[in-house]
Every structure is written in structure tokens, then in C-alpha cells.
C-alpha positions as CSV (number, residue, x, y, z in Angstrom):
1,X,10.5,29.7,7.0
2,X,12.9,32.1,6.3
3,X,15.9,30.6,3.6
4,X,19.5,30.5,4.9
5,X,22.4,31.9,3.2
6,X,26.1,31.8,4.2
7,X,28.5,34.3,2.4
8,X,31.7,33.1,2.5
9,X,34.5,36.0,1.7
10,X,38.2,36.7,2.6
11,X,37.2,40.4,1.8
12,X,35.2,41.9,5.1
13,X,33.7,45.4,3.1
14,X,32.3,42.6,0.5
15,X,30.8,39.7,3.2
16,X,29.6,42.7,5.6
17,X,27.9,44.5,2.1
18,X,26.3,41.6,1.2
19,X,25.5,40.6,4.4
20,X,23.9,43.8,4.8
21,X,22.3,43.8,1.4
22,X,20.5,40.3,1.9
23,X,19.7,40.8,5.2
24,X,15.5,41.4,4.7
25,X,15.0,38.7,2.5
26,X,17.7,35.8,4.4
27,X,19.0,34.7,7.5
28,X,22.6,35.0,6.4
29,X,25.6,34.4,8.0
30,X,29.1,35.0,6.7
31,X,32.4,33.8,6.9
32,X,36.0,34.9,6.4
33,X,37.6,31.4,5.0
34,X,37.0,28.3,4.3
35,X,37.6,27.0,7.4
36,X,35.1,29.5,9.0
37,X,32.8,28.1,7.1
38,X,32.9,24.3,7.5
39,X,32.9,25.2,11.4
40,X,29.4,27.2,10.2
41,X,28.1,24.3,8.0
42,X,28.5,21.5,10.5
43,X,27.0,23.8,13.3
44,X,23.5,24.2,11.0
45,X,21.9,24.0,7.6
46,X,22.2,26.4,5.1
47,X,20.1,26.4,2.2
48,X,22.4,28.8,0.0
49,X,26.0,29.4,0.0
50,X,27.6,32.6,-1.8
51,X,31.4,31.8,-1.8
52,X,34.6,33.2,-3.0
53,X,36.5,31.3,-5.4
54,X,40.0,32.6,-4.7
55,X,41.3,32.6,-0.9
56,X,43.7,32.2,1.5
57,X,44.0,28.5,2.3
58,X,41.9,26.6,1.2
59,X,39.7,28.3,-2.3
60,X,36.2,28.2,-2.9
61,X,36.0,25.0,-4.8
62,X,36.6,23.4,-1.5
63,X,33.7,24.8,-0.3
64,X,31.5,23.4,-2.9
65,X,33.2,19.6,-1.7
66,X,31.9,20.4,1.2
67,X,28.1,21.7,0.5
68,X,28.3,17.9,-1.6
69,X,29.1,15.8,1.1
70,X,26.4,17.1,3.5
71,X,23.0,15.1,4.3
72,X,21.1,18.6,3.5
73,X,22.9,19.9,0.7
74,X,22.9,23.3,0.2
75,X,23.3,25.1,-3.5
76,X,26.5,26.6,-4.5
77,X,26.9,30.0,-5.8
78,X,30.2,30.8,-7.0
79,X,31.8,34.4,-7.0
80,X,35.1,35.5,-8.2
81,X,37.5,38.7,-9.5
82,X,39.1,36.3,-12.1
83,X,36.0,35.7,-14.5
84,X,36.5,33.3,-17.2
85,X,35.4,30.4,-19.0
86,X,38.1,28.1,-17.9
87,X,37.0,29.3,-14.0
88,X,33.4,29.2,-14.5
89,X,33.7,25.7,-16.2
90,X,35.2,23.9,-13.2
91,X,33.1,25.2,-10.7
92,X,30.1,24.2,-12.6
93,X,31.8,20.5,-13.0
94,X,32.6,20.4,-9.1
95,X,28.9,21.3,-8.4
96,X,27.9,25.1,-8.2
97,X,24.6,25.8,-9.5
98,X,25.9,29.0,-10.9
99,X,28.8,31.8,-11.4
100,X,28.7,35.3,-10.8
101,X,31.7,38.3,-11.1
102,X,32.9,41.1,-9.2
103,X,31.7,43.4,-8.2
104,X,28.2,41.5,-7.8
105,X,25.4,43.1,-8.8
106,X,22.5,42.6,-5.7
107,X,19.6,42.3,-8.0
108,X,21.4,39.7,-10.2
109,X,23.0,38.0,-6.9
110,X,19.0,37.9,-5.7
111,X,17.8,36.3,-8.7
112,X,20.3,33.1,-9.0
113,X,19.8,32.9,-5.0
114,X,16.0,32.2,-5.9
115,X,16.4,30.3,-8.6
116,X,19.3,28.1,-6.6
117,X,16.3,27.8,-3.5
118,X,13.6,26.8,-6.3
119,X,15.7,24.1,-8.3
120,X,17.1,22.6,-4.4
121,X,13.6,22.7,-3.3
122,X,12.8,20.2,-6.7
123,X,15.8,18.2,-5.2
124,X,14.3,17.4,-2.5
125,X,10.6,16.6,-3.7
126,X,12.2,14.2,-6.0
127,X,14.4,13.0,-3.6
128,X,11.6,12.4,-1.0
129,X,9.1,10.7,-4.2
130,X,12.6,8.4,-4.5
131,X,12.3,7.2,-1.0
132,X,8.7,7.2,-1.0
133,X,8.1,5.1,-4.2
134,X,11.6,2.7,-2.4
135,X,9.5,2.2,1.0
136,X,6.0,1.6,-1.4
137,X,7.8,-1.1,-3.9
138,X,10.8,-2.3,-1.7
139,X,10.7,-6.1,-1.7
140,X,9.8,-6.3,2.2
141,X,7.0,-4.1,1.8
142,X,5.3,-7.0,-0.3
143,X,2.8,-8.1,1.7
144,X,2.9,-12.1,3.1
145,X,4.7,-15.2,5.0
146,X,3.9,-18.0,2.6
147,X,6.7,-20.2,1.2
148,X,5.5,-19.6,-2.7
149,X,5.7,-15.8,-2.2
150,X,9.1,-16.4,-0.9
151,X,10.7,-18.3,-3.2
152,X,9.2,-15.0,-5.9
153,X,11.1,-12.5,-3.9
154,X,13.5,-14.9,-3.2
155,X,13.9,-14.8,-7.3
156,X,13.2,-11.4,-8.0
157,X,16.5,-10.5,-5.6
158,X,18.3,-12.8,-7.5
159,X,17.6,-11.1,-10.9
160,X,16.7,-7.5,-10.1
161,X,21.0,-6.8,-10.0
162,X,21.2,-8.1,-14.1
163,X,20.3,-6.7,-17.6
164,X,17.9,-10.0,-18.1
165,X,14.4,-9.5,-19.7
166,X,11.9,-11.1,-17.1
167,X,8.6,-12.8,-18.3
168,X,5.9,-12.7,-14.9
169,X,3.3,-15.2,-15.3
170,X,0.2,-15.2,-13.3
171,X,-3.8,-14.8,-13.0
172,X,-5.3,-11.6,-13.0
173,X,-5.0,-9.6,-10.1
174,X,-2.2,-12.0,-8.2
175,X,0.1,-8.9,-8.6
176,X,2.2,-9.1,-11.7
177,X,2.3,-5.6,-12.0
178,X,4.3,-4.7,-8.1
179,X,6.5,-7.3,-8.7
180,X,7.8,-5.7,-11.9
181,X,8.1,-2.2,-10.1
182,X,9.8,-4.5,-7.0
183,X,12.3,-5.7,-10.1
184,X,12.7,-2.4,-10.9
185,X,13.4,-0.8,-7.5
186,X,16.2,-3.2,-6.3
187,X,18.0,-2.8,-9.4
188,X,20.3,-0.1,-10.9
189,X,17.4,1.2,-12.7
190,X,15.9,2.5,-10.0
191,X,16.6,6.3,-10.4
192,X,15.4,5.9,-13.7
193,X,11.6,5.5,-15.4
194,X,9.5,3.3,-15.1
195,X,6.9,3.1,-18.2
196,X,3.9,0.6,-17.7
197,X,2.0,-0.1,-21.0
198,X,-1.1,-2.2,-20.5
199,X,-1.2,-3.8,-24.2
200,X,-4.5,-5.4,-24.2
201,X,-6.0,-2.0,-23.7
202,X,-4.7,-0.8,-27.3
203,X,-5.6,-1.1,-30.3
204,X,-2.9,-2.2,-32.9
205,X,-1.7,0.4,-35.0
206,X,-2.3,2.9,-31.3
207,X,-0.1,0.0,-29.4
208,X,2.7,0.4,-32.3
209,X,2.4,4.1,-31.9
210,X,2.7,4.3,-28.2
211,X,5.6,1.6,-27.7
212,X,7.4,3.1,-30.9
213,X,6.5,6.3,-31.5
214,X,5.9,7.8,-35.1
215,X,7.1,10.4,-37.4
216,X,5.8,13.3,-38.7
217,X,3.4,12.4,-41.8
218,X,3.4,8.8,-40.8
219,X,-0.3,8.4,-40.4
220,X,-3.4,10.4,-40.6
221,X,-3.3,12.7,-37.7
222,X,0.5,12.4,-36.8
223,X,1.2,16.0,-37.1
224,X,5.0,15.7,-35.4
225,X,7.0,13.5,-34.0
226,X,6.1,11.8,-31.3
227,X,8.6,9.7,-29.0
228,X,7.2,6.2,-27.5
229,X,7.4,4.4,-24.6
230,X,10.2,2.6,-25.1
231,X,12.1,5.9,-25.4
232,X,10.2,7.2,-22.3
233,X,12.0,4.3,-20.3
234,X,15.7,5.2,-21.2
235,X,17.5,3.7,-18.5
236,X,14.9,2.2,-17.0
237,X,12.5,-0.6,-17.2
238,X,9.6,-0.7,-19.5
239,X,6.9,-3.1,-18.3
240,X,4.6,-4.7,-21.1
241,X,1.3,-6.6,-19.6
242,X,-1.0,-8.9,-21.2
243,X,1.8,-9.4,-23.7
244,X,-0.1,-12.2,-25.1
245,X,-2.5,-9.9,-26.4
246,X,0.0,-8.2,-28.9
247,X,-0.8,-8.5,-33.0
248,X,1.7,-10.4,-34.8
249,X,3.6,-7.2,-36.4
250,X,4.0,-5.6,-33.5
251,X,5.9,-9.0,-32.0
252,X,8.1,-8.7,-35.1
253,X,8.9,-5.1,-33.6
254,X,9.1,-6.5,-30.2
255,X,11.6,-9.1,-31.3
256,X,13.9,-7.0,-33.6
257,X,14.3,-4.3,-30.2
258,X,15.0,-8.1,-28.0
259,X,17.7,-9.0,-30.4
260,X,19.3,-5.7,-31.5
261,X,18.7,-3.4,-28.7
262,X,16.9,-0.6,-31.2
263,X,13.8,0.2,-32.4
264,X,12.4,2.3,-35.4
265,X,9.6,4.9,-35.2
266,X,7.0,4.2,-37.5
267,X,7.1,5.7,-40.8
268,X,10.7,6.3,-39.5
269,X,14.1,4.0,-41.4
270,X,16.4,5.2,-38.9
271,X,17.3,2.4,-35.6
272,X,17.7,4.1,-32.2
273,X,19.3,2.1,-30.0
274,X,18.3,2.0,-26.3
275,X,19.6,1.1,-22.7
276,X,15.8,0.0,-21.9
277,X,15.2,-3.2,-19.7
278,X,12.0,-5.2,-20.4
279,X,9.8,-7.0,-18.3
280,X,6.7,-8.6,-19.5
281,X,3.6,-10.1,-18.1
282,X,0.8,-12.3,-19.0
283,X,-2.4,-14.1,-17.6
284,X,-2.1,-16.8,-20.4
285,X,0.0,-19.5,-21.5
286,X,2.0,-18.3,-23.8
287,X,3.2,-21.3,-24.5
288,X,-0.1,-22.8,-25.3
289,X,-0.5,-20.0,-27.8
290,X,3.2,-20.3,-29.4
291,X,1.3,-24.2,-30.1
292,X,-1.9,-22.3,-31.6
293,X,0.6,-20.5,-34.0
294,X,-1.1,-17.0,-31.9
295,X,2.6,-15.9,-30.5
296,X,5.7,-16.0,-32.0
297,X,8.0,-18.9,-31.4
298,X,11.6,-16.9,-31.0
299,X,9.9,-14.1,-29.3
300,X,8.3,-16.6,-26.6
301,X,12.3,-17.7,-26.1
302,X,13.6,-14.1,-25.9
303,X,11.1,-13.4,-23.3
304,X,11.6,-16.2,-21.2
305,X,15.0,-15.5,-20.5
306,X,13.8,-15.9,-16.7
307,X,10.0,-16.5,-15.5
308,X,8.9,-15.6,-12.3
309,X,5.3,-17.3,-11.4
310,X,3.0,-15.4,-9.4
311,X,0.9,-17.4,-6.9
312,X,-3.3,-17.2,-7.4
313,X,-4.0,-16.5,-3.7
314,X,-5.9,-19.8,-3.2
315,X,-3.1,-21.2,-3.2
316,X,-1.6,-18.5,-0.4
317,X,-4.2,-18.8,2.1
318,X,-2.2,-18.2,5.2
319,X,-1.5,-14.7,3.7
320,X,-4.9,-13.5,3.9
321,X,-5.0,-12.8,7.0
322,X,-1.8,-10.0,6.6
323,X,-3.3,-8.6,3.4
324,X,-6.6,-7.7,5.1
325,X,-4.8,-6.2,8.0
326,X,-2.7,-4.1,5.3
327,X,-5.3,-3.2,3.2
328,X,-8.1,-2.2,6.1
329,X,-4.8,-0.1,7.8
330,X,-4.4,1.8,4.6
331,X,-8.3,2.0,4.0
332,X,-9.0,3.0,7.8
333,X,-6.4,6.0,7.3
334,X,-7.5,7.4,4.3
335,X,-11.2,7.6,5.5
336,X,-9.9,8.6,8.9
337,X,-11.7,6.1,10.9
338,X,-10.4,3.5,13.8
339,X,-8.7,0.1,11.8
340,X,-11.8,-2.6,11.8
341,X,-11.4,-5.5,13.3
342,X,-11.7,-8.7,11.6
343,X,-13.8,-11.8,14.3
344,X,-12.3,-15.0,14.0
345,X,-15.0,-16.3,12.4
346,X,-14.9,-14.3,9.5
347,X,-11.5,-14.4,9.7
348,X,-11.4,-18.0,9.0
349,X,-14.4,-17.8,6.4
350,X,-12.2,-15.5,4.2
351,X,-9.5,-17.5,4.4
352,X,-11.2,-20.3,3.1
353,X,-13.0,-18.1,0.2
354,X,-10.9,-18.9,-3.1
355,X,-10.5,-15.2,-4.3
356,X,-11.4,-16.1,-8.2
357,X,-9.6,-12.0,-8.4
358,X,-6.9,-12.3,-6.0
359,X,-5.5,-9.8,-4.5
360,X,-7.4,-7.3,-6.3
361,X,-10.6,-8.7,-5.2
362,X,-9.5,-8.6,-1.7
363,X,-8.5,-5.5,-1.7
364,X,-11.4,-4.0,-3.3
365,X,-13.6,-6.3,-0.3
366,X,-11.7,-4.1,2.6
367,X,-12.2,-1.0,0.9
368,X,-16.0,-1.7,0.5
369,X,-15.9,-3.1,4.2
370,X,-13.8,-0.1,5.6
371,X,-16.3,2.2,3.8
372,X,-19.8,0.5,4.4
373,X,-18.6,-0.6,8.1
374,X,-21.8,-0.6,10.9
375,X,-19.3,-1.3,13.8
376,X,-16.0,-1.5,14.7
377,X,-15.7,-5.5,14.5
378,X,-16.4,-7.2,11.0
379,X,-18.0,-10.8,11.7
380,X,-18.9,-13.8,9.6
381,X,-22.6,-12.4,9.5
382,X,-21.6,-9.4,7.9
383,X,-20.0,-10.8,4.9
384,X,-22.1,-11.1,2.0
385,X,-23.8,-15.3,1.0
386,X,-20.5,-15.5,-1.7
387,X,-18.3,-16.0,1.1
388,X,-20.0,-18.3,3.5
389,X,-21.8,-20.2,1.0
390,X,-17.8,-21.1,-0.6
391,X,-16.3,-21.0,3.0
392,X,-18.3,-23.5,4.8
393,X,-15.7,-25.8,6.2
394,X,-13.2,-26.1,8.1
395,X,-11.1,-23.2,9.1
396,X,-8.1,-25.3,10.0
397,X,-8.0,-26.5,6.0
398,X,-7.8,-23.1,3.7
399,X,-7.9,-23.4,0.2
400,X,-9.2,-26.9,0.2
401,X,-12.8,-27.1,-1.7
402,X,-15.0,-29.4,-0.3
403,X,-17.8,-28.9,2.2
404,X,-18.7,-29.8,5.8
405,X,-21.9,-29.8,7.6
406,X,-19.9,-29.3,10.7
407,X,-21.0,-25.6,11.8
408,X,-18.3,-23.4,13.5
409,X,-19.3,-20.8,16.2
410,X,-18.1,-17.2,15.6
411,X,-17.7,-17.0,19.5
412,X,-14.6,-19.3,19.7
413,X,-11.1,-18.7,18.6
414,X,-9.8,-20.4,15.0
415,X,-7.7,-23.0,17.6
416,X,-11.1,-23.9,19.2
417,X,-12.9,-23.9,16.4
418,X,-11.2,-26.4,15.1
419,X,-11.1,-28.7,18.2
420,X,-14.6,-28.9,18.6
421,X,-14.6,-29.6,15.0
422,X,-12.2,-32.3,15.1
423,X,-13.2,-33.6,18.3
424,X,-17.2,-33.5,16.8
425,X,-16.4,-35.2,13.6
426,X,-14.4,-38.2,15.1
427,X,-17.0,-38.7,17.9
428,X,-19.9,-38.5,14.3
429,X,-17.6,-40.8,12.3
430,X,-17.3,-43.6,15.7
431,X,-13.5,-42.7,15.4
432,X,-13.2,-43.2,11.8
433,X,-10.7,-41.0,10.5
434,X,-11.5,-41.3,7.0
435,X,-14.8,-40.6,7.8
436,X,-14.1,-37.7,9.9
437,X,-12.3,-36.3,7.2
438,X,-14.8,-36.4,4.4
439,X,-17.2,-34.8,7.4
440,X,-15.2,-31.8,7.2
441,X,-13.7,-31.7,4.1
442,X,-10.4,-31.8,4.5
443,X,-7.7,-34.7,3.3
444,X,-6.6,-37.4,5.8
445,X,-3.3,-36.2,5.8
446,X,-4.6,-33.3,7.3
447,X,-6.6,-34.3,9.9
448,X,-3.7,-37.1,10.9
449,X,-1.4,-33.6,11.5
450,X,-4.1,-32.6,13.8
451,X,-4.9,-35.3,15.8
452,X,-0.7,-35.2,16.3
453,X,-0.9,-31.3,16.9
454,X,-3.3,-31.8,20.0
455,X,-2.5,-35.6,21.3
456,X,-5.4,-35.1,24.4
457,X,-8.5,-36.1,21.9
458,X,-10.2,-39.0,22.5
459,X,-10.4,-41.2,19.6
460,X,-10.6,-44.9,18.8
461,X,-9.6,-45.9,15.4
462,X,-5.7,-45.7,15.1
């Protein structure tokens, strides 16, 4: 597509000359004031404008508060007779991308208009990443309906707005690691980086290193100087997991940066201080370990300025059946192939499984069952012994753990299923509901809420 450029000039030999002079390369279009051209830029996009800085009316400066205020904002190039600093200086602070004299020199006038298309076409990639990485991490693209995954967000909306460091807490793969970017999103942060250091994954004097950064001559090997991570996340947020896994020294760094807001290279005597928020995460107790003497006491405190839980997805049941659909969508396109369905029975067998790896597990289950599909429909006979032999039981009881030698048939609906179940195991158990509970594993609470959910079965024992 060909760029657009607008020249905007109270002189008509100059617009017409450069009109003329541009015309190959440029769909241009010109203007005779300022008012011509706000008329021009309403009507259609421009992706340069040339302008004038001295005019009748209103002057050129005007034009670049115009270009500003658009939703496709086009670069500025200002022009003027009057050349000076003082000139040059304001338009640059109003928002030009550059200044040029008169009587313009084409070939010059050419090169700032491709350099003003190739810095606005970085704009707008890192514009569109923006709103990419805003719909990937926004807090209602996290994926689920239970209660404990609402109260997190419900939490994480509450302190994404403030300066507080955050400590997430949770098993591995419940998702510790989104929810930080989430935090990070909704806050004030979220034009800025976003480091993630993985801490378990380092050794210790290469963890001090990388957090820190190191002088010249500090070590062996450190040939220059070498900012860290923490410098890397200016402004932003810089996300520590597996903090439990960090040596004893580099807590003493850790707390020093909590308490003071700087940090020292290493082999460096010299504190930077940093705008840097920090959110941690962890798979252990770190209180446990603060007991053990393994993790520093004030450094557990400074950490835990607010704790945010995440939920093992055992404990989320009712949310498998969204993540599957989310994760087979996303699988489904990037193989291009039809979404698979998941049967009911299967359905209600992987609700039941207890996902010892969460929501990584899962995931990494619909990628291997998009991939290594033999039909369109995915049913309880396709998933592998793992699955049935932990999920035969009820499907009306996810995440409980005990067994039933009730069978379900893959040919009803979950609602059916578990009418005939019920139904089966109070006519076996002579209308005992104890009984009929243990039969299918699932508490008497449970199966009282049943019976009350569907009043026409015929039982007995009150």
C-alpha cells in the first residue's frame, strides 16, 4: 500500500512543488491552512504530514495537536523559514518527529519521511503487542467459574492499582506465573517490563548475577558490565518464582532492595535505586522453612505484604470442563483441525481425575489429545487407564476420592448418569442413604442435595 502524505502550506509554488516532487513515491495531498487540513484529516488517514510552522490562522503547531488526538496518528514533520533552536525545540516537545528549513531539500525531505513511516510503523506493532499481551493476561481472560478462582481475581483487582509486593502461593502448575502477569497488566505498570526470573533454575553466584548484575572484573569471565534483571524491570514488575529456592546471601540482597528500594551490582559499592515492583511465587511453605531456619525471617515478612493462594485444580473441578474447551480451541487452531469434542462420559471421568500437575497437566493432556485425535469426539475409552482407573465414581461428586462399583454408561448425559446412579445405589443399599453413599463414594451430604435436586426417586429410608 502506497504511504500517505499531506503537505500542509500557505505558500501554493511550495505545496504544488512538493506535491509534485513526492508524487511517485506517495499519495499526497495538500493543503493551504490549517483548517484545510483538519477538514483533510477527519475525511481519511494520513500516514505523514509535512506542515508549515508559520501561517495565517492558526500555525503549524496546531497541526501537530491535531495528528495527536487522532485514533491513527500520523507523524509530524515540521517545516519552517524561521530556523532556530528555540522553534525547533517546541515542535519536538509538542510532538513532531522531526524539523526541516527552507527551502527543503527533496532528497533530505525523502529521507525523514521514511524514517517518520518506519519509526510509526514500530508504533503500531508495539501498540498492537500492547493490546495483544492486554486481551492474553486481562483478568477475564483467566479461564474458570469457581468461587476460589474468584475470590483470587477478586484479590488480584484489589491490589493490582498499589505499589505492594505480592507473595503467590500455590502447587506447581496451578498458574502462579499468569496471575503475576494478570497483577501486572491491571496495574500502572503495564506499559512497562515485565522480567520473569525462575530462581530455582540458577545456580547461586549465576542467580546473584542475573537479578543484580556485575561489574567489570567482578568475577572470572565478567569482561563488562552487565545490568540485571532488576534493572531490566524499571518501572515494571519483576516476578521471582520458586523464591524458596534462593541461597541465604542472595535473600540478604533480596531484603536490603525490599527495605531500601536499591540494589548494588556485584563487585559494585555504589546503590541504584529502582521504581521496580516485586511479586514473588513459591510451591513451598515458606513459613515452614522460616521454622527450619532455610528462609529468612524479616524477608518472609517483607514478602508477605499480601498473599494471594492459588487453588490446586482438585479443588476446582467444575472448571475443567472450561479449561478443556479453552485449551482444545487454541490446540484445534494452531493444528488447523475441527475443535474435538469432549463425550460426557469422559467428560465427567476428567473431572473427577485429580490433576497431581494442574493446569499444566491438563493442558499438556488436550494438546496430546488434539494432536493424536482418531475422530472428532473424545470418549471415556479413549483416555488412557490413569484416568479411569482414578475417576471411577460418581460424576455428580468431582474431586472427592473414594471409589464406586456403580458403572456409568458413556451413552447418557452427566444428569442421567447420575440418576441411574443414585436411583441404582438406593434401590442396592434397600434405601439406606448411608449406604448408598459409601456405594458411590460420595459424602451423605451430597447425596441428601440430590435426592432434594430431583424429589421423583423412589426411596424408603428418610
Amino acid at each position: 500500500m502506497v504511504p500517505s502524505v499531506l503537505i500542509v502550506d500557505d505558500e501554493k509554488h511550495t505545496r504544488e512543488g512538493l506535491q509534485q516532487a513526492l508524487g511517485e513515491n506517495y499519495d499526497v495531498s495538500v493543503a493551504g491552512n490549517a483548517d484545510e487540513a483538519f477538514n483533510l484529516m477527519d475525511a481519511q488517514p494520513f500516514d505523514v504530514i509535512v506542515t508549515d510552522l508559520r501561517m495565517p490562522g492558526k500555525s503549524g503547531l496546531k497541526i501537530i495537536d491535531k495528528a495527536l488526538s487522532l485514533a491513527h496518528r500520523p507523524a509530524v514533520l515540521m517545516m519552517t523559514a524561521y530556523g532556530n533552536i528555540e522553534t525547533a525545540v517546541e515542535a519536538m516537545k509538542r510532538g513532531a518527529v522531526d524539523f526541516l528549513t527552507k527551502p527543503v531539500n527533496i532528497e533530505r525531505l525523502e529521507v525523514l519521511i521514511q524514517r517518520a513511516l518506519k519509526t510509526r510503523t514500530l508504533e503500531v506493532e508495539v501498540q498492537q503487542l500492547h493490546e495483544r499481551l492486554d486481551d492474553k493476561f486481562k483478568l477475564e481472560g483467566i479461564v474458570g467459574t469457581s468461587q476460589k478462582l474468584h475470590d483470587v481475581i477478586d484479590k488480584v483487582k484489589l491490589v493490582a492499582p498499589s505499589r505492594a509486593t505480592i507473595l503467590v502461593e500455590g502447587e506447581s502448575g496451578t498458574g502462579k506465573e499468569l496471575i503475576a502477569q494478570a497483577i501486572h497488566q491491571a496495574s500502572s505498570r503495564a506499559r512497562a517490563p515485565f522480567v520473569a526470573v525462575h530462581c530455582a533454575a540458577l545456580s547461586e553466584n549465576l542467580l546473584e548475577s542475573e537479578l543484580f548484575g556485575h561489574e567489570r572484573g567482578s568475577f572470572t569471565g565478567a569482561t563488562e558490565r552487565r545490568i540485571g534483571r532488576f534493572e531490566s524491570a524499571i518501572g515494571g514488575t519483576l516476578f521471582l518464582d520458586e523464591i524458596g529456592e534462593i541461597s541465604p546471601s542472595t535473600q540478604v540482597k533480596l531484603l536490603r532492595f525490599l527495605e531500601t528500594k536499591s540494589i548494588e551490582r556485584v563487585g559494585g559499592s555504589k546503590p541504584i535505586e529502582l521504581d521496580v515492583r516485586l511479586v514473588a511465587a513459591t510451591n513451598r511453605n515458606l513459613e515452614q522453612l522460616v521454622r527450619e531456619g532455610k528462609f529468612r525471617e524479616d524477608l518472609f515478612f517483607r514478602l508477605n505484604v499480601v498473599r494471594i493462594t492459588m487453588p490446586p485444580l482438585r479443588d476446582r473441578p467444575e472448571d475443567v470442563p472450561l479449561l478443556l474447551a479453552h485449551f482444545i480451541r487454541i490446540f484445534s487452531e494452531e493444528n488447523s483441525v475441527p475443535p474435538l469434542t469432549v463425550e460426557p462420559g469422559a467428560l465427567r471421568t476428567l473431572q473427577a481425575y485429580p490433576w497431581p500437575g494442574n493446569i499444566r497437566e491438563l493442558r499438556n493432556f488436550c494438546e496430546n489429545a488434539v494432536v493424536l485425535r482418531r475422530g472428532g469426539s473424545l470418549t471415556e475409552y479413549d483416555l488412557e487407564p490413569k484416568f479411569r482407573g482414578e475417576a471411577a465414581r460418581m460424576g455428580s461428586a468431582p474431586g472427592t476420592t473414594s471409589g464406586t462399583t456403580l458403572p456409568a454408561s458413556a451413552s447418557l448425559s452427566v444428569e442421567e448418569n447420575e440418576k441411574r446412579l443414585l436411583r441404582e445405589a438406593l434401590l442396592k443399599a434397600r434405601g439406606n442413604r448411608t449406604k448408598a453413599a459409601e456405594l458411590m463414594g460420595v459424602s451423605r451430604r451430597t447425596l441428601h442435595r440430590k435426592i432434594a435436586q430431583w424429589p421423583g426417586l423412589d426411596v424408603t429410608d428418610k
